[in-house]
N, C-alpha and C positions, 0 to 999 in steps of 0.2 A: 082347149085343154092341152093338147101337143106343145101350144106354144107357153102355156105355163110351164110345165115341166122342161119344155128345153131353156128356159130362163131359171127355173130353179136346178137345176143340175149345172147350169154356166158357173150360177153363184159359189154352189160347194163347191166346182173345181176350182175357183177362184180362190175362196176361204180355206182350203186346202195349201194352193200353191204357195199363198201369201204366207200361213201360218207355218211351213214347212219351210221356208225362205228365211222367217222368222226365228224361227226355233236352232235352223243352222247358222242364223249369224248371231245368235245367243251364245251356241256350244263355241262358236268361233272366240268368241269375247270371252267366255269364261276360259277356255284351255289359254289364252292370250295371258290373263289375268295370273293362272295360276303357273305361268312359265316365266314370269317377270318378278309374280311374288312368292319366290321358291320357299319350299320348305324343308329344314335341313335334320338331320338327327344331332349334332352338337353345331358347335361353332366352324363354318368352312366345308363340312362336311353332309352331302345332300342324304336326303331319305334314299333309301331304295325305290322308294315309291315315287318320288320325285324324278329320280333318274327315266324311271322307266316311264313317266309321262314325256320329260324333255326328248328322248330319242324318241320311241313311237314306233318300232320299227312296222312294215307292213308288209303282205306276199303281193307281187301282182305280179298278173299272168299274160300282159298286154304281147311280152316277146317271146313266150313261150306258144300262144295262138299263134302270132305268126310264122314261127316254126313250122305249128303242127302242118299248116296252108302250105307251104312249101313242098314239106313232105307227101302232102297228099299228092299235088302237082306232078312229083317225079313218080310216086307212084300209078299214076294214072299214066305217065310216060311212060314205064316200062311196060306196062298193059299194053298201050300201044307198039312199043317196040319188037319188029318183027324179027323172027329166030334167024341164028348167025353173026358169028362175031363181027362181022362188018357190016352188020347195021345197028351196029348201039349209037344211043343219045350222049353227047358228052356236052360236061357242062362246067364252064370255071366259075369258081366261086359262090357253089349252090347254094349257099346261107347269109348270102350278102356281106359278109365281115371279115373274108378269113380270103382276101384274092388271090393269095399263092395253094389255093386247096381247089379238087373237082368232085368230080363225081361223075363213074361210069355204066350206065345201066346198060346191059347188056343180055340175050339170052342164048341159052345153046338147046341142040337138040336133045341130045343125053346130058344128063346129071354128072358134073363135074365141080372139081374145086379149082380155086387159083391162085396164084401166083403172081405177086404187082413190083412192077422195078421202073422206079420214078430215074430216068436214065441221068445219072451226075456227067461231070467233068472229068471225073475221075474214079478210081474203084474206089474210093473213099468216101466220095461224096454221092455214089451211086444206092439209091434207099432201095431195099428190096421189101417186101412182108407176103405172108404165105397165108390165107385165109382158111379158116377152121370148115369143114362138110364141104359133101357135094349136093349142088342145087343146078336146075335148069335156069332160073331168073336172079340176077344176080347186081348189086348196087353195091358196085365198090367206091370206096372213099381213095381219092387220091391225095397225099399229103404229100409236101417238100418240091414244089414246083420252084423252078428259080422264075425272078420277075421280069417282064421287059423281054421277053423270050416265046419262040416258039418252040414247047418242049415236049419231047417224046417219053410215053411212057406204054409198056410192053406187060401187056395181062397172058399171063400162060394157063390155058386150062385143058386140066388134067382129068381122064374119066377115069372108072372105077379099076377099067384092065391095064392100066397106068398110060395107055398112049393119052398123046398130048400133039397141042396145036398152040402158035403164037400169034396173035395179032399189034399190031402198035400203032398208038394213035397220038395225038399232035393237040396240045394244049396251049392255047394261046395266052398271056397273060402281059399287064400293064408296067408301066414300071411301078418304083416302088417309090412311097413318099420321100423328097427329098428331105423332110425334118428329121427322117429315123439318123442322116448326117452318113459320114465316111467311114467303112471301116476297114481300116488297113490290115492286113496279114504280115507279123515279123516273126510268126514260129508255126509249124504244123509240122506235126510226127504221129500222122495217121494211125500206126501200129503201134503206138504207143499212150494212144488216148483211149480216154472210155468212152467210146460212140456206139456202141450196143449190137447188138444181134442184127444184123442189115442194115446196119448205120442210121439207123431210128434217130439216135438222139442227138439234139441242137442243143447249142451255145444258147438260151435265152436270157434276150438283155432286158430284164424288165425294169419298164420306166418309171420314172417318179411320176410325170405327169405327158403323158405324151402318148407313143410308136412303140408298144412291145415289142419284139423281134426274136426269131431264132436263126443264129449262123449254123453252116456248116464248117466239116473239118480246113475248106479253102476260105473262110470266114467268105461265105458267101449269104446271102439272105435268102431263108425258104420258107420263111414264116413270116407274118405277122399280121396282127389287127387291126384295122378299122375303127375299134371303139378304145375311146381313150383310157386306158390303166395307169392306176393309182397306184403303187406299192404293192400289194396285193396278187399274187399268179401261184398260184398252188393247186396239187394234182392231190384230189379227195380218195378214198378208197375205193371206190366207183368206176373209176379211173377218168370223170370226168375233170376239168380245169374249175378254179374256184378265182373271180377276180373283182376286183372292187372298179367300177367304172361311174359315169355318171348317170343319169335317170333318163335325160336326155340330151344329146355331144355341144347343145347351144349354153347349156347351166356351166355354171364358174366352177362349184362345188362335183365332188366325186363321192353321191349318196347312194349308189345303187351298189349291193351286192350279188350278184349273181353266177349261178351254176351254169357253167356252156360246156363247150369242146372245142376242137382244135378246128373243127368245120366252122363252128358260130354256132351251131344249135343251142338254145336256151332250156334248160329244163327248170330252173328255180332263179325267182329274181326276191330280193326282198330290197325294201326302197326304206331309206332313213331319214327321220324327220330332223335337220339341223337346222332348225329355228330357238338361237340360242342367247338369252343379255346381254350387252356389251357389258365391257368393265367400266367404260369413260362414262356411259350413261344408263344404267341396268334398268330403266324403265323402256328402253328402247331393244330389239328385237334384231337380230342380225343372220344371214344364211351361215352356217358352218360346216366342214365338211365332220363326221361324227367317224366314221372307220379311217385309221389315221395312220396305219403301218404294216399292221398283220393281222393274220385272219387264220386259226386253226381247226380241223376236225377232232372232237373230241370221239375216246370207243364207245360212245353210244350216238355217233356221229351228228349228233350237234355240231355247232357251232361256236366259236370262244372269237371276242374280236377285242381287238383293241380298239377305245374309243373317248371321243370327246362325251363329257358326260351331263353338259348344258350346263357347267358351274360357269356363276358369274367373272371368277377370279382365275379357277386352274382348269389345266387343258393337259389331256395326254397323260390320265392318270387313273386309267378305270377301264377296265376290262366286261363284257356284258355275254352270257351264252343266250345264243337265241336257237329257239328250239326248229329242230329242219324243215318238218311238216309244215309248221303255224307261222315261223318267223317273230314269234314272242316269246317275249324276254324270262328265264328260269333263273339265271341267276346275276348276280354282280358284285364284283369286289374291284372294293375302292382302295386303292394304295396308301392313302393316306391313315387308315383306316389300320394300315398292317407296320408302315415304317414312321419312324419319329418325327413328331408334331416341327420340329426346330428343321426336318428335311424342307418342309415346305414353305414353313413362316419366316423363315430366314436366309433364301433361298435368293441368290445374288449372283450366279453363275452367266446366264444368258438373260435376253429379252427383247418381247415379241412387237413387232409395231402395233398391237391391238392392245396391248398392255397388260392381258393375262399373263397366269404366273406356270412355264413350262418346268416346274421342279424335277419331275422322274423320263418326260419322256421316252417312254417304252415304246422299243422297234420292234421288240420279239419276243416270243416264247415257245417252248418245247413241251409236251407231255409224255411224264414218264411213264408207260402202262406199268410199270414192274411195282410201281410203289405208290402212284397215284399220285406222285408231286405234280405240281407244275413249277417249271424254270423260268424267268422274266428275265431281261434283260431293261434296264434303264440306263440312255445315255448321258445325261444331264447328273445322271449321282455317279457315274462311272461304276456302277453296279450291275452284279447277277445276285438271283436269291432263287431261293427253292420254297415253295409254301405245299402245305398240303392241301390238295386243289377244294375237297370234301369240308374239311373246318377253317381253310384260311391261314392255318397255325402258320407262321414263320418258321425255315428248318436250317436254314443256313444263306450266311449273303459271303459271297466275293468281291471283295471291296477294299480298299487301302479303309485303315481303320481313321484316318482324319476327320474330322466334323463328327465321328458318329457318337451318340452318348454312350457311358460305358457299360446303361444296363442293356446295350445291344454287340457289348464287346463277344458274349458268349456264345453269339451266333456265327463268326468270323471264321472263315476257314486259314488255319496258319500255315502256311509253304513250310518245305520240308527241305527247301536250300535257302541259304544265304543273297540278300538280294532280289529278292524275287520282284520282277519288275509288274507293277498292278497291271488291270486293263485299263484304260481308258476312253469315254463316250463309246464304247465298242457297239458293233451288232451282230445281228442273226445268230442267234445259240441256237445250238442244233446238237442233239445225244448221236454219237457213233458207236460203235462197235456195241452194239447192244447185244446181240448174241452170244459175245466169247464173254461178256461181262455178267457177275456173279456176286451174288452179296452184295453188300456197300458200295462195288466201288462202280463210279458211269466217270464215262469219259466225253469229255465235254467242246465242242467245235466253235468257235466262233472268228468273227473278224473284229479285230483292234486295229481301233481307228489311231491310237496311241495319243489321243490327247486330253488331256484332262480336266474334264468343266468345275467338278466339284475338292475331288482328292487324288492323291497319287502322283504330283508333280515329281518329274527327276528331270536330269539334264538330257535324256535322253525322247523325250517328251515331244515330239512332234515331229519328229528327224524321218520318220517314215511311219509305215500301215503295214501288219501284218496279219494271216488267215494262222490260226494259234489253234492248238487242244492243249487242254489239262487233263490229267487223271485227278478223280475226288476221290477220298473214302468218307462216305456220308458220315461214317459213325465214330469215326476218328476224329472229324472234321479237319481232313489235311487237306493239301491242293498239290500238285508235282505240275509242273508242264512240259509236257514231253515231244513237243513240239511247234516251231517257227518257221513262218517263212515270209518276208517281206524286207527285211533290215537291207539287204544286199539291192534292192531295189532303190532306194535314198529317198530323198525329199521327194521328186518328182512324182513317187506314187502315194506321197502321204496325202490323207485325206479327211480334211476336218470333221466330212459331214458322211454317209450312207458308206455302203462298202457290204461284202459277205465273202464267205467262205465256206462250200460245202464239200464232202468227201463222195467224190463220183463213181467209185470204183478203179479198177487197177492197179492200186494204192498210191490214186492219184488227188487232188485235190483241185478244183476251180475257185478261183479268188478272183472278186471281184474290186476291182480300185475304181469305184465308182465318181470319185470324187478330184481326181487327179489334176495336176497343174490348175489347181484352184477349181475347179469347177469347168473347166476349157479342154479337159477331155477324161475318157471310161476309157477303164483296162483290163481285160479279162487273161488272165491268166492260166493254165492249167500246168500242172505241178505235180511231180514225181515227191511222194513224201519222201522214200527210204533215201533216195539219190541227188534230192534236189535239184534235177535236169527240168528244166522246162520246157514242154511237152506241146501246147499251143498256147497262143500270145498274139490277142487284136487290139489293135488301138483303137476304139470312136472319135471323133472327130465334128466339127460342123453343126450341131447339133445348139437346138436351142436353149438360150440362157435356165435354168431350173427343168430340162429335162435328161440328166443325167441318170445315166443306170443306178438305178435302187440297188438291186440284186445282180448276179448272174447265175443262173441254172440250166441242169446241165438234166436234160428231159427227153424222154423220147415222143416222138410226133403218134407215133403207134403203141401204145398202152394197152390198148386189144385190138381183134380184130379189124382190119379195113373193110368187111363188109358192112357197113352201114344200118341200120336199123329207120325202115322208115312210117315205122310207123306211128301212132299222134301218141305224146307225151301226157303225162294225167294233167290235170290242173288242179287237182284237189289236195 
């Protein structure tokens, strides 16, 4: 009897595993079928429904577990760690990603706070940060180690009747990869940059495809990742980092988006399915990477990305919110969808060696909380536009009016001098002075690549790259540009392809020439708006073919506290 039932119990798990084996390489075959034989709402233009089959996005929590195991580890460390400042645990590189970062667990007898000074080169480059309460057990995050060094860093803890004591301890780290390549120092005026409250904040060169990094004021390297970055490096309101990387560092493609920090802590990964048609053969199936430039929090702190959106023909023309919790998809707007059918179908600017058709390529966007627009930027139509993020409406584009029909002449914003020289393939829009700004009018930042794929040809057209604001009055629909700066720089920093320009404080500006002497080297810039003096100024150098600086951002390593949190992350 035993051995009948252990023979009839084999069978079902059998007919189980089979039919379950079965059943997933069915689902496999059908979602295969129905991502080859797309279905579109008109002609060129996919469903929604569609879309949001082709991408797929997903949460997983594979790096955010190993986090949490980490965390546990130091916290059972400092358990262990017996009171006295000179017997803390020190650790480089506690998250495995981030080798110019530590961590120091340490305890004292009385309740005290601290005090952390990552010791520079210089008063310049010297990081200091001062940590919130007093505690007897204490896990400070050490940020801005330089590499290849043994570096000294000095925790001062202070009790409650204000006396104080110093310890310093000695941080060993590796060098740094030589792909991140050379970067020269031909300008530094310390007291005249914006490097923040304790000199927090780094130069970050972030890559197209490669070695993020953060310089200091001696362009020296204190930062950088292990995992490779895509386009993608932005500080959420959390104050965590938000970066487009891969699933895993051996895949070609860059599908993982994920929430870390400056240690490598994982808190949110969502992973993207870029399994997308060819053009040459649309029955066949190809990897593609689907987050393709930028990546926004929206105020209900979603998600807005920029993305490929599995069409057989176009690429770089679709925007998808995925929701933070779940990582699935709430909404999508398709450009095509908003700008003229003749942007796309007669569309002879660039082309791709896969043979899809790169009509709008969108680098960027901005959100205006005051009015609910969203701003895009598209380098291939040498366009910005304003939509309303809610219905979509179209609200105004900046753009030389050439190629465009004339029943989208009324959306044009007209300059209010003579001449006014268009953008052209430009990037990174970004809204400044939002505070002093009132009614209609936003003031608008970007980098001008100055060359022109679609409209807006002058002779002046490629001669250089400059980091540009306009003042708008939305309701006027004018444009004024009330400031330049890149022309005095010449050819040398003109730059066909990537580039930014953000306003850092001081009323100063970083500009990045991402693109320089053809692709053969990156130029970060930092720039006195009112005077024009330039302030700091690195050259890169050495670095490999396609990974030049995307952006440069101008960030602090410290956004809060350096005491550390270590305790497990949800996964839910």
């Amino acid at each position: 009897m035993k051995k009948f039932w252990k023979i009839t119990v084999s069978a079902l798990l059998a007919l189980i595993v089979v039919g379950g084996a079965t059943a997933y390489h069915e689902r496999h075959n059908i979602r295969r079928y129905l991502l080859v034989h797309q279905h579109y709402a008109k002609k060129d233009i996919l469903t929604t429904n569609q879309i949001k089959l082709n991408i797929r996005p997903a949460r997983s929590t594979a790096r955010t577990l190993s986090t949490n195991q980490l965390s546990q580890d130091y916290r059972q460390d400092l358990k262990k760690v017996k009171t006295g400042s000179t017997h803390a645990k020190v650790i480089v590189n506690p998250y495995k990603t981030s080798p110019l970062a530590g961590l120091i667990l340490v305890k004292t007898a009385a309740a005290t706070k601290v005090a952390l000074t990552v010791h520079g080169d210089t008063p310049a480059t010297t990081i200091t940060q001062h940590l919130k309460g007093y505690r007897t057990q204490h896990a400070v995050g050490v940020l801005g180690l330089y590499a290849d060094r043994t570096n000294r860093v000095t925790l001062t803890f202070t009790r409650k009747n204000g006396t104080n004591t110093r310890t310093t301890y000695t941080l060993k780290t590796a060098a740094a990869p030589k792909k991140i390549g050379k970067n020269t120092l031909k300008t530094s005026k310390p007291q005249q940059m914006a490097l923040g409250h304790g000199n927090t904040k780094l130069t970050f060169a972030v890559s197209s495809l490669g070695y993020t990094y953060g310089l200091d004021a001696q362009g020296q390297v204190r930062w950088y990742s292990t995992r490779p970055i895509s386009h993608v490096f932005k500080q959420l309101a959390n104050h965590h980092l938000l970066i487009n990387t891969k699933i895993k560092n051996s895949e070609s493609k860059s599908n993982a988006l994920q929430e870390t920090d400056f240690y490598g802590r994982v808190y949110r990964q969502y992973n993207m399915n870029g399994l997308f048609p060819t053009k040459s053969d649309p029955t066949k199936l190809a990897n593609n990477t689907v987050i393709h430039h930028d990546a926004i929090e929206l105020p209900n702190h979603n998600l807005l990305l920029t993305v490929d959106d599995g069409s057989k023909k176009f690429v770089e023309d679709t925007m998808i919110e995925i929701d933070r919790k779940t990582g699935k998809i709430q909404k999508v707007i398709d450009l095509k969808r908003i700008l003229p059918k003749s942007a796309y179908t007669h569309y002879t600017g660039t082309h791709r060696p896969d043979g899809k058709i790169d009509w709008f390529h969108q680098n960027s966007m901005v959100y205006n909380r005051k009015n609910g627009d969203l701003i895009i930027s598209g380098r291939n139509q040498d366009m910005m536009l304003a939509i309303n993020y809610k219905t979509t409406k179209l609200k105004w584009i900046l753009a030389a009016p050439q190629k465009l029909p004339k029943s989208y002449h009324k959306y044009l914003l007209k300059p209010t001098t003579q001449h006014y020289r268009y953008n052209g393939g430009q990037h990174a829009v970004k809204l400044i002075n939002t505070s002093q700004n009132t009614g209609d009018t936003i003031d608008l930042e970007f980098y001008d690549n100055n060359v022109p794929v679609t409209r807006g040809k002058t002779a002046q057209s490629k001669q250089w790259s400059a980091g540009e604001i306009v003042s708008i009055n939305q309701l006027k629909k004018t444009v004024t540009k009330t400031w330049s700066f890149g022309r005095t720089l010449g050819k040398p920093n003109f730059t066909n392809i990537v580039g930014s320009s953000y306003a850092v404080g001081k009323g100063n500006t970083l500009i990045g020439f991402g693109y320089a002497d053809y692709g053969k080297r990156s130029e970060f810039v930092e720039v006195n708006r009112k005077t024009g003096k330039i302030v700091f100024d690195v050259d890169r150098t050495g670095f490999a073919h396609g990974d030049w600086s995307y952006r440069a951002q101008r960030m602090s390593l410290y956004p809060e506290s350096a005491q550390l949190n270590l305790q497990a992350i949800s996964t839910r």
